[in-house]
N, CA, C and O atoms as CSV, one atom per row, in Angstrom:
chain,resi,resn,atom,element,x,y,z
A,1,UNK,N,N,279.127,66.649,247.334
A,1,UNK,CA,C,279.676,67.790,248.018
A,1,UNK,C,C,280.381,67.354,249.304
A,1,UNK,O,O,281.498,67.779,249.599
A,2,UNK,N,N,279.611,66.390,250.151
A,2,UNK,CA,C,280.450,65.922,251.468
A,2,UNK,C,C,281.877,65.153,250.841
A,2,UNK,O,O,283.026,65.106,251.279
A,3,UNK,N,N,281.351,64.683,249.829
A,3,UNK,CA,C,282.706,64.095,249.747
A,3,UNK,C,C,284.157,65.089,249.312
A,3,UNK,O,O,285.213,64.672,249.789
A,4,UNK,N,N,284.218,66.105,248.614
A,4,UNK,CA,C,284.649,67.283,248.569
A,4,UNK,C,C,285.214,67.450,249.915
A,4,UNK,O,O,286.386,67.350,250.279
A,5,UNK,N,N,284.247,67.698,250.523
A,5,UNK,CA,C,285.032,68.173,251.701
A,5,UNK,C,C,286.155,67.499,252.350
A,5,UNK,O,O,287.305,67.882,252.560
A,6,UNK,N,N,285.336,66.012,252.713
A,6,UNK,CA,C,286.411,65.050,253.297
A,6,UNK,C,C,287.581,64.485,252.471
A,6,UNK,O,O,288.505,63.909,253.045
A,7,UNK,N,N,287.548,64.716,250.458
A,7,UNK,CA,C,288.913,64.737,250.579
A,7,UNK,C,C,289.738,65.873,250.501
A,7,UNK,O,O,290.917,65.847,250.146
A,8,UNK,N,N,289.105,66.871,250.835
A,8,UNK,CA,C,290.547,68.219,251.139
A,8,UNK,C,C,290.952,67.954,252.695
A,8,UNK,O,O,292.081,68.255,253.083
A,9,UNK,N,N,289.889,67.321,253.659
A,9,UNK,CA,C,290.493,67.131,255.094
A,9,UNK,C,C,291.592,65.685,254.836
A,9,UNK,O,O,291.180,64.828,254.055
A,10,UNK,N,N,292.418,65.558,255.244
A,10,UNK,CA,C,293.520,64.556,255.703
A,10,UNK,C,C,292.831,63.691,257.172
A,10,UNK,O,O,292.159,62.664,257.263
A,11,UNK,N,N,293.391,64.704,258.249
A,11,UNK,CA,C,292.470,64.111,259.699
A,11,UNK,C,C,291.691,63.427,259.646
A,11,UNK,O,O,290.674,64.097,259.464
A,12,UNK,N,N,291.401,62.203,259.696
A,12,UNK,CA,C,289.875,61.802,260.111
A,12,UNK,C,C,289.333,62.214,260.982
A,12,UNK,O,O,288.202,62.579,260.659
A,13,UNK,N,N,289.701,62.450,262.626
A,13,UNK,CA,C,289.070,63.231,263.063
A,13,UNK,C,C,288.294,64.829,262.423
A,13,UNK,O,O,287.145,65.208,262.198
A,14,UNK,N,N,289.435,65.313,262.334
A,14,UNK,CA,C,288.460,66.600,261.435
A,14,UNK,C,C,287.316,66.541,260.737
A,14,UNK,O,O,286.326,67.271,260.710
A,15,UNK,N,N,287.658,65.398,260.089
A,15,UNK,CA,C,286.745,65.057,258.956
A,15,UNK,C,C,285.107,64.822,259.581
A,15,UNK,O,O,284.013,65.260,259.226
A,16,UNK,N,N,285.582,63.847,260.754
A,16,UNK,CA,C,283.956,63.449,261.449
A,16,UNK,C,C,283.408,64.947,262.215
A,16,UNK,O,O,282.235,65.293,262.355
A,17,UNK,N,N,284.430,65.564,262.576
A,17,UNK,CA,C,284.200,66.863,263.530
A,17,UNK,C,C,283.017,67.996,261.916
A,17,UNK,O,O,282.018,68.697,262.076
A,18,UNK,N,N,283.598,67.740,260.920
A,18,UNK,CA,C,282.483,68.451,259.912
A,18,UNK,C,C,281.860,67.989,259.437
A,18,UNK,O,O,280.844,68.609,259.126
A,19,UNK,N,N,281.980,66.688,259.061
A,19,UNK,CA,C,280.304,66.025,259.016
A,19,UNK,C,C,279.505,65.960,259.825
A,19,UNK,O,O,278.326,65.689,259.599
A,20,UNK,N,N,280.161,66.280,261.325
A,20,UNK,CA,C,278.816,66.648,262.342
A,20,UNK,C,C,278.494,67.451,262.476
A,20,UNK,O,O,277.406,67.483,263.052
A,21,UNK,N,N,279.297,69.134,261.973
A,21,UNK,CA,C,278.589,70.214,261.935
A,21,UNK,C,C,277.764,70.317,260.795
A,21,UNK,O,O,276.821,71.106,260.841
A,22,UNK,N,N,277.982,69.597,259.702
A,22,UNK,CA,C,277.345,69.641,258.571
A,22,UNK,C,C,275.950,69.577,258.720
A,22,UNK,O,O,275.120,70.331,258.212
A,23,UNK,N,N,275.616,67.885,260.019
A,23,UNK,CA,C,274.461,67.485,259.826
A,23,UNK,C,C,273.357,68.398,260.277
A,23,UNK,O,O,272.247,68.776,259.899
A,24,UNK,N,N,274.658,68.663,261.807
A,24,UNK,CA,C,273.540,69.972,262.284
A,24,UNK,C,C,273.248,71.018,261.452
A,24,UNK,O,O,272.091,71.438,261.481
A,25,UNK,N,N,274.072,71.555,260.685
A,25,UNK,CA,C,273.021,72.668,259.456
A,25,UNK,C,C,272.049,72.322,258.924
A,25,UNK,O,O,271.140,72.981,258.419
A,26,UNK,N,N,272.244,70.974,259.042
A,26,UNK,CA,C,270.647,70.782,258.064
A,26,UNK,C,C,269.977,70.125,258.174
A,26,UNK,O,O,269.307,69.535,257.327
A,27,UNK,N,N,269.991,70.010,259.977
A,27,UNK,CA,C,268.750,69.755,260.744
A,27,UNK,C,C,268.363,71.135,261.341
A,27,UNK,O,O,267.344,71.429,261.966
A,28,UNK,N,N,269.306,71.823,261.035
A,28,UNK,CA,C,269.119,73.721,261.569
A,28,UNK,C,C,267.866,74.438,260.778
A,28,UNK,O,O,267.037,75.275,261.135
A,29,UNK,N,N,268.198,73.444,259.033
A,29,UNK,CA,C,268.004,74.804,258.285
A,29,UNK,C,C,266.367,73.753,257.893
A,29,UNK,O,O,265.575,74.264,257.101
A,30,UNK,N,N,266.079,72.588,258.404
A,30,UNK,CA,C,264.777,71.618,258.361
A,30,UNK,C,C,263.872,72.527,259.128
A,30,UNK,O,O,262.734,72.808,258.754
A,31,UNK,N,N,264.508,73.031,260.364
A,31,UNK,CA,C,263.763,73.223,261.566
A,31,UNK,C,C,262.699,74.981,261.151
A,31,UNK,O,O,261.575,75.464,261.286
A,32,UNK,N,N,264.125,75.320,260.584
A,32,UNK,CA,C,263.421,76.903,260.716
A,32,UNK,C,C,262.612,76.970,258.898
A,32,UNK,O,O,262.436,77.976,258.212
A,33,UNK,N,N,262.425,76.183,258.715
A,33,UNK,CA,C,261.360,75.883,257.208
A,33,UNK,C,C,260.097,75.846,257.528
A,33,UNK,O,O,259.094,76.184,256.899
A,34,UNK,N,N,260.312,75.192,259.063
A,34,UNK,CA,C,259.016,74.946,259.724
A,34,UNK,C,C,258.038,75.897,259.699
A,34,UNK,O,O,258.312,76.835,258.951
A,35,UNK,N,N,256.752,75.992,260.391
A,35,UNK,CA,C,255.939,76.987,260.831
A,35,UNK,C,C,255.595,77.452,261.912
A,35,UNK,O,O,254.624,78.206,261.974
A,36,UNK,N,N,256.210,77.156,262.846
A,36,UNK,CA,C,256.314,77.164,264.083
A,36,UNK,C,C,257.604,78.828,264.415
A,36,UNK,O,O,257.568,79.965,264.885
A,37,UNK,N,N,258.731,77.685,263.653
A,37,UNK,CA,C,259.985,79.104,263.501
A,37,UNK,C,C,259.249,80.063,262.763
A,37,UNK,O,O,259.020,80.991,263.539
A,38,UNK,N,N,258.806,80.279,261.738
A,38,UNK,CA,C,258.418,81.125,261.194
A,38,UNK,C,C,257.728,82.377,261.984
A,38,UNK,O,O,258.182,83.521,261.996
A,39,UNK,N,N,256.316,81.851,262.767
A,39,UNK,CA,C,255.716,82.179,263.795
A,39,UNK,C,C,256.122,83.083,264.825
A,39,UNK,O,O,255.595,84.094,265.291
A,40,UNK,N,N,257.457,82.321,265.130
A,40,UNK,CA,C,258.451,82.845,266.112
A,40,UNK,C,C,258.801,83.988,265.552
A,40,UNK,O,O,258.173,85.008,265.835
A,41,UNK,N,N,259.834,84.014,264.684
A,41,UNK,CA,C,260.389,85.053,264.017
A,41,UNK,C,C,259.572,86.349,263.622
A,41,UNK,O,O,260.171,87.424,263.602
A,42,UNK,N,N,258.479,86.301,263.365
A,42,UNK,CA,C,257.481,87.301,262.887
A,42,UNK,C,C,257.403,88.309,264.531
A,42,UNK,O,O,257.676,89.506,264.624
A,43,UNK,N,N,256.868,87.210,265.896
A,43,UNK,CA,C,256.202,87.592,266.805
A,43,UNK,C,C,257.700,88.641,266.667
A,43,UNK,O,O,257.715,89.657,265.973
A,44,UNK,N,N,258.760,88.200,267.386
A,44,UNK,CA,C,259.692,88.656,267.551
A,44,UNK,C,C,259.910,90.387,266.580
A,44,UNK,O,O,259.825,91.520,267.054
A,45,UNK,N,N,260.189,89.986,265.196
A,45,UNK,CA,C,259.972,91.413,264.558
A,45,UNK,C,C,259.068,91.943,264.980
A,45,UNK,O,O,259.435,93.109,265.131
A,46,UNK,N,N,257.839,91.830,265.360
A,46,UNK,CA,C,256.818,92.657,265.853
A,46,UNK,C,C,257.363,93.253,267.074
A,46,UNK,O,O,257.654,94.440,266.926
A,47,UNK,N,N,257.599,92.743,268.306
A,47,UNK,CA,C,258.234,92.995,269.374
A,47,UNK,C,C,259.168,93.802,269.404
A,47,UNK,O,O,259.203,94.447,270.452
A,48,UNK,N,N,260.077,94.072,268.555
A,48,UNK,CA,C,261.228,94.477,268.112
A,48,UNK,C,C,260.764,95.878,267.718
A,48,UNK,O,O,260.972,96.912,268.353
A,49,UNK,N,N,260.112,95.748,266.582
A,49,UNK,CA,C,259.367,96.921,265.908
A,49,UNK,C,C,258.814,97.942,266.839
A,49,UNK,O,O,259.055,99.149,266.797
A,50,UNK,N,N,258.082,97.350,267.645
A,50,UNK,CA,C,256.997,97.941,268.563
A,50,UNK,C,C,258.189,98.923,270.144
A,50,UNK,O,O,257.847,99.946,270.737
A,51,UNK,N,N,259.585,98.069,270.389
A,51,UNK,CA,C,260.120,98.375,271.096
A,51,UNK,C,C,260.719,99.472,270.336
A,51,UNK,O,O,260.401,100.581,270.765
A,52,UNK,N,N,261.541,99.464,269.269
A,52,UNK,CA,C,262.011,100.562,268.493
A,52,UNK,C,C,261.326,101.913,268.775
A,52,UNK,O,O,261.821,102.879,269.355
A,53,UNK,N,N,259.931,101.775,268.183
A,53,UNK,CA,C,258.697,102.989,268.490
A,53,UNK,C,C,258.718,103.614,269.617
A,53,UNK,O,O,258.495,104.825,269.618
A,54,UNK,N,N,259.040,102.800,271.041
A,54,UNK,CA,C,258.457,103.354,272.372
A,54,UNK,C,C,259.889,103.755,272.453
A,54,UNK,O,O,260.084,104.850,272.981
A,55,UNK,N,N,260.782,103.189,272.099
A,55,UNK,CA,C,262.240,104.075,272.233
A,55,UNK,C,C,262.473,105.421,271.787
A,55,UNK,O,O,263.141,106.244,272.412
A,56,UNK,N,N,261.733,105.677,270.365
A,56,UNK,CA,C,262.297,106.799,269.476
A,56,UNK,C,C,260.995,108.339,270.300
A,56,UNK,O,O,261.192,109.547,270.435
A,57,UNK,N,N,259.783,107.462,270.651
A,57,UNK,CA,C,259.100,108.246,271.769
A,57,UNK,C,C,259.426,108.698,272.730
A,57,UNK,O,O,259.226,109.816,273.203
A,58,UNK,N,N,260.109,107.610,273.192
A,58,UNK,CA,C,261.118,108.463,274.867
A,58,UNK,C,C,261.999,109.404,274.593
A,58,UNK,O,O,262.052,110.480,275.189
A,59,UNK,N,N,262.869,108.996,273.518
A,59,UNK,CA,C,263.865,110.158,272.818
A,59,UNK,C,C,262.994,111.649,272.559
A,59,UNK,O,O,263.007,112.646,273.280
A,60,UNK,N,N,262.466,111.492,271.656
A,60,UNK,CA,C,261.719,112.954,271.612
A,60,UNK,C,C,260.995,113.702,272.581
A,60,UNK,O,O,260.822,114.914,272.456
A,61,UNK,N,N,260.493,112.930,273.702
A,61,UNK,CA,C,260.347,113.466,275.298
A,61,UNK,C,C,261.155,114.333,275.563
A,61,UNK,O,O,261.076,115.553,275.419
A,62,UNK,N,N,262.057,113.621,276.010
A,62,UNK,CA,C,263.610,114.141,276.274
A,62,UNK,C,C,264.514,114.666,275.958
A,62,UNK,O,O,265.529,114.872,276.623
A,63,UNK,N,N,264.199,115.078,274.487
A,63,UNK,CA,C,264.889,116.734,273.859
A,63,UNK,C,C,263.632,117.359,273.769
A,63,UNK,O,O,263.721,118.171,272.848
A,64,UNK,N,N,262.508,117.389,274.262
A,64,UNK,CA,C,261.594,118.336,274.375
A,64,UNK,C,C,261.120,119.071,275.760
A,64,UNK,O,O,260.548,120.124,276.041
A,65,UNK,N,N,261.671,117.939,276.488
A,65,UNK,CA,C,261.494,118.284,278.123
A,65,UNK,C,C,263.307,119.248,278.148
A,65,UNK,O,O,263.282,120.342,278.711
A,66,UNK,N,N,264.511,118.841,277.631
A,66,UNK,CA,C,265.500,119.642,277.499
A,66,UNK,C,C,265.369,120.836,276.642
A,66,UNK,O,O,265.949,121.851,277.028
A,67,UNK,N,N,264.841,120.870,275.771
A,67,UNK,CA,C,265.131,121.892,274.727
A,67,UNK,C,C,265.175,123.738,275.423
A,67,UNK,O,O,265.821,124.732,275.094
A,68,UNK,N,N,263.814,123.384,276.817
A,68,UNK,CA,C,264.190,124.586,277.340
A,68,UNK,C,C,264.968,124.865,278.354
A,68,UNK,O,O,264.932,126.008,278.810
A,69,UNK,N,N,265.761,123.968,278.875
A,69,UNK,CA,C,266.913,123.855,279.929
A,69,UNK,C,C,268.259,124.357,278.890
A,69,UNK,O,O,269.335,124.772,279.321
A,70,UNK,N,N,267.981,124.239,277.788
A,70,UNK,CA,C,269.649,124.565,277.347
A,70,UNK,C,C,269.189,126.038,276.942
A,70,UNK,O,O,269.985,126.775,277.524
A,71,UNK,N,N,268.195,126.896,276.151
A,71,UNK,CA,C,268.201,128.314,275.720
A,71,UNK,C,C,268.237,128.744,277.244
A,71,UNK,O,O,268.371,129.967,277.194
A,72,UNK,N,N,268.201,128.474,278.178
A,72,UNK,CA,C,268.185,128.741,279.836
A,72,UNK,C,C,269.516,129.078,280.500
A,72,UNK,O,O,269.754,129.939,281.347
A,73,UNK,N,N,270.512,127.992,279.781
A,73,UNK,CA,C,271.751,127.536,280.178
A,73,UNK,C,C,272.348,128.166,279.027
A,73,UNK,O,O,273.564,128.130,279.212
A,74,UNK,N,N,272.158,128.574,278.227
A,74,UNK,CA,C,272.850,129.400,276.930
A,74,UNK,C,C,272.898,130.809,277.726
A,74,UNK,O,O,273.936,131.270,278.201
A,75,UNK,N,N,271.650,131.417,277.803
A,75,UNK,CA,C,271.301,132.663,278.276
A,75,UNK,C,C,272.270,133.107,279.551
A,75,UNK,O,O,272.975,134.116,279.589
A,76,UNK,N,N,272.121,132.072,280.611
A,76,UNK,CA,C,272.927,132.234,281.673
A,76,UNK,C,C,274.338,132.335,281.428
A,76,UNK,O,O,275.024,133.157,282.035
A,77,UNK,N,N,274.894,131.408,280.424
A,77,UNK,CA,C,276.706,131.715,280.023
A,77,UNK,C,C,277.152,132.812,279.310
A,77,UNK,O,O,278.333,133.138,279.196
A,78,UNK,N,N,275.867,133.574,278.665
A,78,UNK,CA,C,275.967,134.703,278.190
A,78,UNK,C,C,276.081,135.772,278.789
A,78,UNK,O,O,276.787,136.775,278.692
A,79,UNK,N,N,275.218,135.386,279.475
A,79,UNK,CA,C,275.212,136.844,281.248
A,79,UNK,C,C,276.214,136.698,281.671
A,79,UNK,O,O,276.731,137.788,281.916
A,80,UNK,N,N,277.038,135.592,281.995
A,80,UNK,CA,C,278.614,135.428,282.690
A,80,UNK,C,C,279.461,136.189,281.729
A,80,UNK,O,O,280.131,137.169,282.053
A,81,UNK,N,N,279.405,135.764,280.713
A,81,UNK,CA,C,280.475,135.997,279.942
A,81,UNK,C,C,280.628,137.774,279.916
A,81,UNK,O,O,281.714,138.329,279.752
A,82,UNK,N,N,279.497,138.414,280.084
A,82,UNK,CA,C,279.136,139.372,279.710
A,82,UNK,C,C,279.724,140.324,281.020
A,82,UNK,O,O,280.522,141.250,280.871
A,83,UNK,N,N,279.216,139.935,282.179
A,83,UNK,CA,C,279.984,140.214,283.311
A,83,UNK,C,C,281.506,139.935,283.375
A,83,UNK,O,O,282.188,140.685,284.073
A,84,UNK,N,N,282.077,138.946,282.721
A,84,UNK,CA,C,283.524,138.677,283.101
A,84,UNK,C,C,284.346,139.649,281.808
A,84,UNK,O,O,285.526,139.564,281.468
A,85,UNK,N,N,283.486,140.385,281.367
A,85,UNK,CA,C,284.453,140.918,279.996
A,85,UNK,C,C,284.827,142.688,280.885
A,85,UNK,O,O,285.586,143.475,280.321
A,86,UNK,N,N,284.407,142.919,281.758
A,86,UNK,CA,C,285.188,144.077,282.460
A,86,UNK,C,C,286.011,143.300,283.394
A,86,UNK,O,O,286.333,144.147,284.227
A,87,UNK,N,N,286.514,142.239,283.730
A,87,UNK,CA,C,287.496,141.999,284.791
A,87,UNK,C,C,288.465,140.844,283.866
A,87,UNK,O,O,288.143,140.161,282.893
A,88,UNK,N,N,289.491,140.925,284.453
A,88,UNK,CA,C,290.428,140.050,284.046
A,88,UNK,C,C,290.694,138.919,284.307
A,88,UNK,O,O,291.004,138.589,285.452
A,89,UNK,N,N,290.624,137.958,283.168
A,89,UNK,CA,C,290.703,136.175,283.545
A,89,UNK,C,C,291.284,135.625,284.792
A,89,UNK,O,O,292.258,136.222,285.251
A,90,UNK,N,N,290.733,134.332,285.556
A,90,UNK,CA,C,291.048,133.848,286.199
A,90,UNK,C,C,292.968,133.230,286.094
A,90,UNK,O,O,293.667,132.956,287.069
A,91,UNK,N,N,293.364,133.167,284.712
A,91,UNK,CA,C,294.617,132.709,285.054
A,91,UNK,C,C,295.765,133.464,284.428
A,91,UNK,O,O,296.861,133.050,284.051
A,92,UNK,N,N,295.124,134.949,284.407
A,92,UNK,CA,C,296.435,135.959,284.529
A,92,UNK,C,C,296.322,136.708,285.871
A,92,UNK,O,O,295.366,137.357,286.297
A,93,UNK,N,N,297.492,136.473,286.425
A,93,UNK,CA,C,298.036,136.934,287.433
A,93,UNK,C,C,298.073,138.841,287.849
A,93,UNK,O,O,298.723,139.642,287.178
A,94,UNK,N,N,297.558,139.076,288.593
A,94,UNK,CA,C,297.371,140.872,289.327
A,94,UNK,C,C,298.812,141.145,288.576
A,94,UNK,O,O,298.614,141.796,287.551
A,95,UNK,N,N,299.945,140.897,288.745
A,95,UNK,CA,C,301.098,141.611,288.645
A,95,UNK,C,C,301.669,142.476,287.060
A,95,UNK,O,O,302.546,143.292,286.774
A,96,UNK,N,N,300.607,141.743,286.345
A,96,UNK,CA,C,300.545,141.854,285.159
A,96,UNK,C,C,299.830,143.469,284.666
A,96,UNK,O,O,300.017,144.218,283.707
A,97,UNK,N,N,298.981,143.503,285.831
A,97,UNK,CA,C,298.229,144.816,284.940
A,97,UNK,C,C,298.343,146.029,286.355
A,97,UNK,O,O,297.582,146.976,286.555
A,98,UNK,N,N,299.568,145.600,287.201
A,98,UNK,CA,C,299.783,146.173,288.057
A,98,UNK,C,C,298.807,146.471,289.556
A,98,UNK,O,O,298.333,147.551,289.909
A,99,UNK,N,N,298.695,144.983,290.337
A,99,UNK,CA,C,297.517,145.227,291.381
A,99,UNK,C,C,298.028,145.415,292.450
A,99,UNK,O,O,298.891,146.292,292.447
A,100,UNK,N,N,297.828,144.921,293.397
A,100,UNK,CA,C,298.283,145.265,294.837
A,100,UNK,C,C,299.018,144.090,295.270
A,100,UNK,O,O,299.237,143.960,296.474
A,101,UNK,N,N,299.479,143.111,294.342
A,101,UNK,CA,C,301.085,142.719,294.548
A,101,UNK,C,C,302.212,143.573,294.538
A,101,UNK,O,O,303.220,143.379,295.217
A,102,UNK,N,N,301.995,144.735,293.584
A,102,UNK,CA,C,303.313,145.366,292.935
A,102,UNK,C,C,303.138,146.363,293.927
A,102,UNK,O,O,304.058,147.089,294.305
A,103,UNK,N,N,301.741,146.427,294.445
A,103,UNK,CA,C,301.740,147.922,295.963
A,103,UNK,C,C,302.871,147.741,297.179
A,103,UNK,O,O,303.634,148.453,297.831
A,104,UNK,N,N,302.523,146.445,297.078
A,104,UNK,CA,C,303.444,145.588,298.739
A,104,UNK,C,C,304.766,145.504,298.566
A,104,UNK,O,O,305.587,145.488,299.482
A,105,UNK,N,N,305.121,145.423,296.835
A,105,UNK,CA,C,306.585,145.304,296.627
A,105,UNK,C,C,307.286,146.769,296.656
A,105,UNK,O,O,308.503,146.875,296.501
């Protein structure tokens, strides 16, 4: 297979530049066969796992500590709205429904 490789490369340089990444793969892939990596990797998913949990806990806090700030904040835009439906919007102009611009003119 190495040899494959090195004759589609021309470069010799190139060539040594991937037989040295080569070697390192598979002193990469020696290492994590080990039991040591293994070890590692597990603690880690655990860690991982365990952080996930205390995350998805804080989340549900926090649409439960909100949940009654927004029917609060619903209620209140309703009362506005409810009040602003006898007066006329902020961006039509008095002259329109005849106010005391058209008095002065």
């Amino acid at each position: 297979m190495l040899f494959y490789y090195c004759k589609l490369i021309t470069c010799p340089s190139l060539a040594r530049k991937y037989l040295h990444r080569l070697r390192g793969f598979t002193k990469l892939k020696i290492q994590t066969q080990g039991s040591s990596a293994k070890k590692q990797a597990v603690t880690t998913i655990t860690y991982l796992h365990s952080w996930s949990k205390i995350q998805a806990e804080i989340t549900a806090r926090r649409i439960l500590v909100l949940k009654p700030r927004r029917k609060s904040f619903q209620g209140y835009i309703k009362e506005k709205k409810q009040q602003s439906r006898g007066k006329e919007p902020w961006h039509m102009p008095s002259l329109i429904s005849g106010g005391p611009a058209l008095a002065k003119a």
